[in-house]
C-alpha positions in Angstrom: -20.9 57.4 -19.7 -18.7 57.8 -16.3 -21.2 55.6 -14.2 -21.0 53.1 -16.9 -17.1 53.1 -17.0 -17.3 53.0 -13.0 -19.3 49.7 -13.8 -17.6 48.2 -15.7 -14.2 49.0 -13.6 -16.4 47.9 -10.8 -17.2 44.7 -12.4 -13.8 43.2 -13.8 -12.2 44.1 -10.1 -14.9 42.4 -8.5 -13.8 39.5 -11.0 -10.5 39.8 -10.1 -11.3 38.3 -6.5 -13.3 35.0 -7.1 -11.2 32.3 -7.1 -10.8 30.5 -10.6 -12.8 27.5 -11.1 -11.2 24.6 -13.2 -12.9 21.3 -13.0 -11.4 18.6 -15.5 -12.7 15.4 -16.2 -11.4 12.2 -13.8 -11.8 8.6 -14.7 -10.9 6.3 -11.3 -10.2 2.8 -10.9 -10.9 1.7 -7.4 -10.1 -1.4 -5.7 -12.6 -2.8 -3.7 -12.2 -3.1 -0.3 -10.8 -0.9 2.5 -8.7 0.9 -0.3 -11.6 1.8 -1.7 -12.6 3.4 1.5 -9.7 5.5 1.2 -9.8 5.8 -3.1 -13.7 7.4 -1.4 -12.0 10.1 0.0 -9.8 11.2 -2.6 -13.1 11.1 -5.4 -15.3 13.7 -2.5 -11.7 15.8 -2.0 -11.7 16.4 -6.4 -15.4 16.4 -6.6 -15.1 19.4 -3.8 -12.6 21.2 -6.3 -15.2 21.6 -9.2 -14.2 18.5 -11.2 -16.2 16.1 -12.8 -15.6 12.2 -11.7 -16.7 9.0 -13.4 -15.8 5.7 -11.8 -15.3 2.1 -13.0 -17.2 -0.8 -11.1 -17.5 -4.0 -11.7 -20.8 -5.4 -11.4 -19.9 -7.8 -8.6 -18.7 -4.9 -6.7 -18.4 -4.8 -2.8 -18.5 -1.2 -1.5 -18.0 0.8 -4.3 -21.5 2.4 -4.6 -23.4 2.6 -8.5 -24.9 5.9 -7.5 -23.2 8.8 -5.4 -23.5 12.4 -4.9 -19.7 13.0 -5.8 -19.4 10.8 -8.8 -21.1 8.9 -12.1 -20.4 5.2 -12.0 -20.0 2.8 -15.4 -20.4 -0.7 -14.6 -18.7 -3.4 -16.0 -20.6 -6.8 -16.0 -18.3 -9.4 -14.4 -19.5 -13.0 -14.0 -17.0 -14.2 -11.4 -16.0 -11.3 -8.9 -12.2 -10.9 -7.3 -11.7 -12.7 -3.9 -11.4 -9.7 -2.5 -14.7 -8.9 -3.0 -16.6 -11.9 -1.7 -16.9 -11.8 2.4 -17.1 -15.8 2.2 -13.7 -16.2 0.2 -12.4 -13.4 2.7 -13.5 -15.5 5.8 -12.4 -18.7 4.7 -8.7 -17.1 3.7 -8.8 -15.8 7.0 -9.4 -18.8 9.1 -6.4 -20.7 6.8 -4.2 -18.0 7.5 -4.9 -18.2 11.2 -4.8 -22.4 10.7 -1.1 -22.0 8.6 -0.3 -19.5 11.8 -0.4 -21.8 14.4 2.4 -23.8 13.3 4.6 -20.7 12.8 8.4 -21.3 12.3 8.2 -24.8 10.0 8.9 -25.3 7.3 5.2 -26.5 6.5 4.1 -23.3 7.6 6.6 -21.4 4.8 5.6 -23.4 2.5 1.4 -23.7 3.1 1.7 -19.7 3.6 2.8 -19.0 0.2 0.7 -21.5 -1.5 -2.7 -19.6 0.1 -1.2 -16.7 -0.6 -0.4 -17.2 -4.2 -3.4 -19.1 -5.2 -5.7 -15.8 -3.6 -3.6 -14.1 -6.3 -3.5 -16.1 -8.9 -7.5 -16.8 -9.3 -7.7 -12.9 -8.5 -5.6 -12.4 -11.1 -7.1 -14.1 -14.0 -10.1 -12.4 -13.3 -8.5 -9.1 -13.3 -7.2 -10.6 -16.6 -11.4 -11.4 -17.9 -12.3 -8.3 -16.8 -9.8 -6.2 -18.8 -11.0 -8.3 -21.9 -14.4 -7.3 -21.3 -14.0 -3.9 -21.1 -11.5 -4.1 -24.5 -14.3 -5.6 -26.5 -17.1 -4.0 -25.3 -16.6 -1.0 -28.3 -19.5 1.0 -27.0 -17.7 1.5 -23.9 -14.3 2.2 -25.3 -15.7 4.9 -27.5 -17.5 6.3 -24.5 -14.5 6.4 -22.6 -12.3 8.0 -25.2 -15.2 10.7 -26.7 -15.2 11.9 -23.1 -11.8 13.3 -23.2 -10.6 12.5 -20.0 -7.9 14.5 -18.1 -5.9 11.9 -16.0 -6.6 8.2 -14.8 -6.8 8.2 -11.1 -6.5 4.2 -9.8 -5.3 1.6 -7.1 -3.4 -0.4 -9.0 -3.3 -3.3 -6.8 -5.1 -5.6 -9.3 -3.9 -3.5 -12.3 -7.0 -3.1 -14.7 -6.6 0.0 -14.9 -3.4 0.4 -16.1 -3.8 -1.7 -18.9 -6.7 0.6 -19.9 -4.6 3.5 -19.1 -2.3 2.4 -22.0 -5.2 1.6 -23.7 -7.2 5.4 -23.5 -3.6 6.8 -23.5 -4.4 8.5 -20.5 -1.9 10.0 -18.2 -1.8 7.9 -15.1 -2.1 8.7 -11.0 -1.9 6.4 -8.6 -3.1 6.4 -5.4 -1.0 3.4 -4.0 1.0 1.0 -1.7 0.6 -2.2 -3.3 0.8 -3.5 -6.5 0.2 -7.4 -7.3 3.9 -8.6 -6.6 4.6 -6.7 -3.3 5.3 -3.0 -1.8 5.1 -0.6 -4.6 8.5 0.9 -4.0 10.1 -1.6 -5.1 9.0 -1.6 -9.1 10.1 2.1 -9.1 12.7 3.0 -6.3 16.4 1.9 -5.7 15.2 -0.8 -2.6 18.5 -2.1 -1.4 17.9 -5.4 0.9 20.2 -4.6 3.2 17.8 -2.5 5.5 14.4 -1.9 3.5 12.5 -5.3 4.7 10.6 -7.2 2.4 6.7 -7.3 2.3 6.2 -10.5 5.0 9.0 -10.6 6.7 8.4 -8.6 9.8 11.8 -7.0 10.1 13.0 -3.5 10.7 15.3 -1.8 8.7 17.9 -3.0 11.0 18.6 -6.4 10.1 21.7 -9.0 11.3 23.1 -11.0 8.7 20.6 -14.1 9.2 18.1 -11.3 8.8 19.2 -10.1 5.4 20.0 -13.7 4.2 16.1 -14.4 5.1 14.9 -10.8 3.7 16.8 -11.7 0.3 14.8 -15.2 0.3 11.4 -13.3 1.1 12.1 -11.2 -2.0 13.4 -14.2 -4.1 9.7 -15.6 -3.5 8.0 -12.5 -4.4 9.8 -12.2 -7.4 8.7 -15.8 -8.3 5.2 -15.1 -7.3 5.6 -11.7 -10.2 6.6 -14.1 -12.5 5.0 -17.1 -12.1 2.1 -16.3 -10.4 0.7 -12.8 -11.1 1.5 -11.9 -14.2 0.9 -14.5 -16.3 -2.6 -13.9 -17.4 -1.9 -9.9 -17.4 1.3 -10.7 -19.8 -1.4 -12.6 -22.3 -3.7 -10.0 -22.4 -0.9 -7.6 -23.0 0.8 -10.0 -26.1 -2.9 -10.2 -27.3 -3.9 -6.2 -27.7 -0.4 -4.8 -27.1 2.2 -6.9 -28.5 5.0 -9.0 -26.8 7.5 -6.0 -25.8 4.9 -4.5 -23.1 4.0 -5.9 -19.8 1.8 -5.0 -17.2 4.9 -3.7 -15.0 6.5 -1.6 -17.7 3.0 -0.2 -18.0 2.7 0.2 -13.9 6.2 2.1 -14.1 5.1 4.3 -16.4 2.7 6.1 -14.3 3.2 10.1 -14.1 2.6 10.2 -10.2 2.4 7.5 -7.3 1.0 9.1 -4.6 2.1 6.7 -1.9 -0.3 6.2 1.1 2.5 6.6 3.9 4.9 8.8 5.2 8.0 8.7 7.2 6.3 8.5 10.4 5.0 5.5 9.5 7.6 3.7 7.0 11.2 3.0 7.5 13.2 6.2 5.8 14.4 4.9 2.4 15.5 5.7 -1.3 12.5 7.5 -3.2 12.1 9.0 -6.8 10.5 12.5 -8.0 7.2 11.2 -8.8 6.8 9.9 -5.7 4.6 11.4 -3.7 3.8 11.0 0.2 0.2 11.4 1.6 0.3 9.3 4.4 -2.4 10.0 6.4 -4.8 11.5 4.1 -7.8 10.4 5.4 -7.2 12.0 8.7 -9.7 14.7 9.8 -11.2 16.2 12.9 -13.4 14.5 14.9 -17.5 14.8 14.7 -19.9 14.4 17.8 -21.0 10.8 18.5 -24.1 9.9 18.1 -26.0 10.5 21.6 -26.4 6.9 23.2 -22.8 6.4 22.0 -21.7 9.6 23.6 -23.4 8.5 26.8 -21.5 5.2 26.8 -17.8 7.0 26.5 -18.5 9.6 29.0 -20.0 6.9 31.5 -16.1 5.8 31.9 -15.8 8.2 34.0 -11.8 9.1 34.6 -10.8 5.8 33.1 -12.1 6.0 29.4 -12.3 3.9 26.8 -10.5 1.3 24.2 -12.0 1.0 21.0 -11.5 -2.6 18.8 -12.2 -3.0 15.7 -10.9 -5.6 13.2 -11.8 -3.3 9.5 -13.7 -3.7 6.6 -13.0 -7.4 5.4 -12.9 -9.0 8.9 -15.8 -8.8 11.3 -14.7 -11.2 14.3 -12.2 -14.1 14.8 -14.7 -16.9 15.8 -16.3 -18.1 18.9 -13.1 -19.5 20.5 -11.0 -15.9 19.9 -13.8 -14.0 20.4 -14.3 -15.4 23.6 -10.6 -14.8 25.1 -11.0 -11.2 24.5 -14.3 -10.0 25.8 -13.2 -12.3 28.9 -10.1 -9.7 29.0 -12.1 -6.7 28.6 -14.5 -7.9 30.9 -11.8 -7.7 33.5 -10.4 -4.0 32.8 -12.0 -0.5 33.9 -12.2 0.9 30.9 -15.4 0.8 29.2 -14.8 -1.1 25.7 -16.7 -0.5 22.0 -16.0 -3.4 20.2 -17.0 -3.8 16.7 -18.2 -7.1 16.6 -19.9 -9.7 13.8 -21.1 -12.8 15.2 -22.6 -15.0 17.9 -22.4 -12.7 21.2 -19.3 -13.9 23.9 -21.0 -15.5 26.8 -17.9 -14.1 28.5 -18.7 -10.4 27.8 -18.7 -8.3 30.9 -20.7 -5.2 31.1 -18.5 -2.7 30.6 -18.2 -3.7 26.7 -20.5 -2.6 24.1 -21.2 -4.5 20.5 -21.4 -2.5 17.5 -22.0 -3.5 14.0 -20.7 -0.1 12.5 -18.9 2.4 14.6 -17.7 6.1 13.6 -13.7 5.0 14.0 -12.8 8.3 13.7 -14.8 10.1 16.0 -14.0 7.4 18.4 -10.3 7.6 18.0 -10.5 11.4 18.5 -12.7 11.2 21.9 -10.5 12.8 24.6 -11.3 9.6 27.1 -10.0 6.9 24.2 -6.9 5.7 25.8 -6.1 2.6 23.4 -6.9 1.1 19.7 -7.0 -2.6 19.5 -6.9 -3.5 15.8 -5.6 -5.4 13.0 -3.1 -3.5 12.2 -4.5 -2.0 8.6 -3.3 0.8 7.4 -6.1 3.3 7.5 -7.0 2.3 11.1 -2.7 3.3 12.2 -3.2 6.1 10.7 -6.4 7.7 12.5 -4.7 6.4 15.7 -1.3 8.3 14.4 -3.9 11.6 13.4 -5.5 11.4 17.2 -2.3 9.9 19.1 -3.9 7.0 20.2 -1.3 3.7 20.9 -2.1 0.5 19.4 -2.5 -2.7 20.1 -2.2 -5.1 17.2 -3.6 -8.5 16.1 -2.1 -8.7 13.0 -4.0 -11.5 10.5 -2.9 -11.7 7.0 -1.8 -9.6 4.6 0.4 -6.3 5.2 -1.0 -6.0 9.0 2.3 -8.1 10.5 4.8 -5.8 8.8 2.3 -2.7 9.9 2.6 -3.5 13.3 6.0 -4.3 13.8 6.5 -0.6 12.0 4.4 0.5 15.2 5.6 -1.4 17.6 9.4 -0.2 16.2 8.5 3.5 16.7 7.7 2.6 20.5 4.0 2.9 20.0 2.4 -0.7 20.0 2.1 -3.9 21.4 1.5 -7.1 19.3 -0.3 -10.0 20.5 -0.2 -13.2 18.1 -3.6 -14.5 17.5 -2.9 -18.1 17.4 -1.7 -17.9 21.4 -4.1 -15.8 22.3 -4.9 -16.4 26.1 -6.5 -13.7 28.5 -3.5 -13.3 30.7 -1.5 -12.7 27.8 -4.0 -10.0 25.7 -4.8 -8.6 28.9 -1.0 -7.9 30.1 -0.3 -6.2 26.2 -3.6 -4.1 26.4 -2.6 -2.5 30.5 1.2 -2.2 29.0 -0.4 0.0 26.5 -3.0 1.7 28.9 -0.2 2.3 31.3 0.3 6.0 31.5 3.7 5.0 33.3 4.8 3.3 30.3 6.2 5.6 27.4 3.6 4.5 24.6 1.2 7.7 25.1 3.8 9.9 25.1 5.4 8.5 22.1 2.4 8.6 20.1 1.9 12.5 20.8 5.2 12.9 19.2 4.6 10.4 16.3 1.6 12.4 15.7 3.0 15.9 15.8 5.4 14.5 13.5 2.9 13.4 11.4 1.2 16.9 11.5 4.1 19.3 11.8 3.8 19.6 6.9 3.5 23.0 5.0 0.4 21.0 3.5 -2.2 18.8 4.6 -2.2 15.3 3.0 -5.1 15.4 1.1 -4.5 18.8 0.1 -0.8 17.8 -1.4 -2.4 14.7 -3.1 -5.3 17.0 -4.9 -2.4 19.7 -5.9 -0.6 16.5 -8.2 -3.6 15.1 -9.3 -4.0 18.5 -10.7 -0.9 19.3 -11.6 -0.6 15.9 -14.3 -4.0 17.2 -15.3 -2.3 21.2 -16.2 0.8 19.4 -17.8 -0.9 16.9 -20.0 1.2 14.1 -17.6 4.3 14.5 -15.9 6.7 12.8 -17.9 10.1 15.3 -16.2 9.2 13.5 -12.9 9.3 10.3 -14.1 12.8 7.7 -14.6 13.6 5.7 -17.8 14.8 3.2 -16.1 11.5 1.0 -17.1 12.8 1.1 -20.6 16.2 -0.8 -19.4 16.1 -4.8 -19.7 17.2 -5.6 -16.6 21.1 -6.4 -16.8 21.1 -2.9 -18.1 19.6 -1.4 -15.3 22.2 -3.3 -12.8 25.3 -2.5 -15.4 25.6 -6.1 -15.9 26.4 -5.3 -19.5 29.3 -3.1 -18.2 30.8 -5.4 -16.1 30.8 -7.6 -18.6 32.7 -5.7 -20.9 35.2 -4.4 -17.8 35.5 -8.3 -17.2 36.3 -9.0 -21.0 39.1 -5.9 -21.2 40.3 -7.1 -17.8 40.6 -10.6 -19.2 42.1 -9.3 -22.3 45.0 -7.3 -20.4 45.6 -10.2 -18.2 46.0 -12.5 -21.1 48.1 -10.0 -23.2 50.5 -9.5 -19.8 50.7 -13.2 -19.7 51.6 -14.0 -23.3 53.8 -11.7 -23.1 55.7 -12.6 -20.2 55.6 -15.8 -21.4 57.1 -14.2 -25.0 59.5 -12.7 -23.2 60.6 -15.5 -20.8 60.9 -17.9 -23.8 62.9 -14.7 -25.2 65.0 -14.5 -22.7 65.7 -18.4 -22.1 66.8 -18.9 -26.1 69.1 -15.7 -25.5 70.4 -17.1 -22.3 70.9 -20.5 -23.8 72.3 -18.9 -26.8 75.0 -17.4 -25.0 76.2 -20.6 -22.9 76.2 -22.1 -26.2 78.0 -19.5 -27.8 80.4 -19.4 -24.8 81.0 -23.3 -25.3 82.0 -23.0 -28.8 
């Protein structure tokens, strides 16, 4: 009987010390893409923590994968896919933007900017709009969804799908985010005053002169236009069709329980922020891994002058003969050896020092104790592995968010841009040695970005697992979140109480004027009363 008791003893102590294991269930939304790249690594951080993760493709699909280890897939069937995920549409949007760059600074340019940009988002969006249909009528997969009792909605609400279904499931939402269809995320949730937080496109810092601010104000006039002109329209018809007229795809977005925002305050300007905000900036960096063995060979054949590593990301494999060209002419003259990641017709200019990869381990690159410089686009994922392994940057920013990127870098005293359109050899190769100059302070500002970026009581990935969680525990988190979404807009900027300030302050200034002219009247009749009287 004592031996058993000792067992038993034994046996709930020994329970005592193995960790609790909780897996919930996780629907995710991914946008396709490079943001998918970094949605990957969030999925294989929840799937490590015991839970179970189902993900939403659409048949047309670029990278997100129908089977993985870490996750069951449901695909949608899509007839048209996003722009975003056709390499063709990507290429030819590319080659405009680079066309509309070269005549930077007219009014042309302004104009022919905008219009690519806003008719990439308006096709997108209306199939963003067909494929949220789809998935509403297809009742076999709605009563999939909602018998599987799902714990949270983990999505990229760039293109926001997802939210809509969100409202739809009645899901609690999580966002893993920096964009959303009309701009910088920040801006549909935080206080974003003009004055000194720049507007997506227009390459400023957050110190800004007047003509600056006048121009930052127009940038964000546009955006606002595109919102309502551009983007939303087919989302708002979806929502009038299964929601009804008061709800609209950015009510919905603001709604969300947590935004875990993919930057930090190394990297972005310091600026207002709310309580469901969350900063994971740099989640995707890790340690490096050993290089493959001819790749290996390659980096240590630099011998005491390393290595520069170019790559251009996920959607963009090369610039075209004429670019591509310039630039292995300019490697061709440094002594650094040079792994390029490079799509296309060879350079007759390359030198031999340069080697062309279809696929490289960016990473493990970045991380190599002889990489002395990053050439890149200036996407975000790319900054922040350079950040993670202190590596400076030089940019060739090319559409999108990669302009305002870079000038965040090159602010910080960490980069070098080159414009694309201008491109000669003396002038890429002068911005790459300026970088590569250990007498110049871009190293040694990068080491203390990155110990910045380090110096947290939690690792990135780590903090953004702990709220996913957390919404899951709590059923949402509704405490975290503002009402403000709920205010029509002249409520939200007190319109409605200056108006009525205005009308009181109208109302005492019309009573002090009647009555000062009552009085003055008064006093005239009493005044002409008494000559009178004194005549008589």
């Amino acid at each position: 009987m004592a031996s058993y008791a000792t067992l038993t003893f034994l046996l709930v102590f020994s329970m005592t010390l193995i960790p609790s294991c909780w897996g919930g269930k996780i629907l995710v939304y991914p946008f396709d893409g490079s943001h998918w790249i970094n949605m990957k690594i969030l999925v294989e951080a929840l799937h490590s923590q015991g839970h179970e993760i189902t993900v939403l493709r659409t048949s047309t699909s670029w990278y997100v994968s129908e089977k993985s280890p870490y996750y069951t897939s449901i695909t949608v069937m899509l007839e048209q896919s996003q722009k975003i995920e056709s390499q063709s549409f990507m290429t030819s949007f590319l080659e405009r933007s680079i066309e509309i760059r070269r005549h930077k600074g007219s009014p042309w340019a302004f104009v022919e900017f905008y219009r690519n940009l806003f008719g990439f988002i308006g096709e997108n969006q209306m199939v963003v709009a067909q494929l949220v249909v789809n998935i509403f009528e297809n009742k076999t997969l709605i009563k999939e969804l909602n018998e599987t009792g799902y714990d949270v909605f983990l999505m990229d609400p760039a293109f926001p799908a997802g939210v809509l279904l969100a409202h739809y499931l009645d899901l609690p939402m999580v966002f893993n985010v920096r964009w959303l269809f009309n701009g910088e995320a920040h801006f549909a949730i935080a206080p974003s005053p003009l004055s000194y937080i720049p507007e997506l496109f227009s390459k400023y810092t957050d110190k800004m002169d007047l003509f600056q601010r006048m121009n930052n104000i127009i940038y964000h006039g546009v955006l606002l236009y595109m919102h309502y002109f551009v983007a939303n329209p087919p989302l708002q018809a979806v929502c009038d069709q299964y929601f009804g007229g008061d709800v609209s795809a950015m009510s919905l977005i603001q709604k969300a329980d947590i935004w875990l925002m993919r930057v930090d305050f190394t990297f972005e300007y310091p600026r207002p922020t709310m309580p469901n905000v969350v900063y994971i900036g740099g989640f995707q960096g890790k340690p490096t891994k050993p290089l493959p063995a001819d790749l290996e060979d390659f980096v240590q054949s630099s011998g005491e002058h390393g290595i520069v590593v170019m790559t251009l990301g996920t959607l963009l494999g090369h610039l075209g003969p004429e670019i591509s060209e310039i630039i292995a002419s300019a490697f061709a003259k440094l002594p650094q050896k040079v792994v390029w990641r490079h799509l296309g017709k060879k350079p007759a200019t390359l030198g031999n020092n340069t080697l062309l990869v279809d696929w490289m381990p960016q990473n493990d690159l970045l991380g190599h104790p002889k990489t002395k410089a990053f050439v890149t686009h200036g996407g975000t994922n790319g900054i922040y592995e350079a950040i993670y392994h202190s590596v400076p940057i030089l940019g060739i920013p090319l559409i999108f968010d990669q302009d305002d990127n870079m000038v965040r870098m090159k602010a910080k005293g960490v980069a070098e841009i080159v414009e694309v359109t201008t491109l000669d050899v003396g002038s890429f190769l002068s911005s790459l040695r300026n970088v590569l100059d250990p007498q110049k302070p871009y190293k040694q500002n990068m080491i203390k970005l990155s110990q910045l970026h380090h110096d947290k009581p939690m690792k990135p990935i780590d903090t953004a697992v702990f709220w996913i969680e957390y919404v899951m525990r709590h059923k949402g988190a509704p405490h975290l979140r503002t009402e403000s979404y709920k205010l029509p807009w002249y409520v939200y900027h007190c319109l409605d109480v200056f108006a009525v300030f205005g009308v009181f302050c109208l109302l005492v200034a019309a009573s002090i004027w009647i009555s000062c002219r009552w009085l003055c009247k008064h006093l005239t009749r009493s005044k002409k009363s008494k000559i009178k009287s004194k005549r008589q």
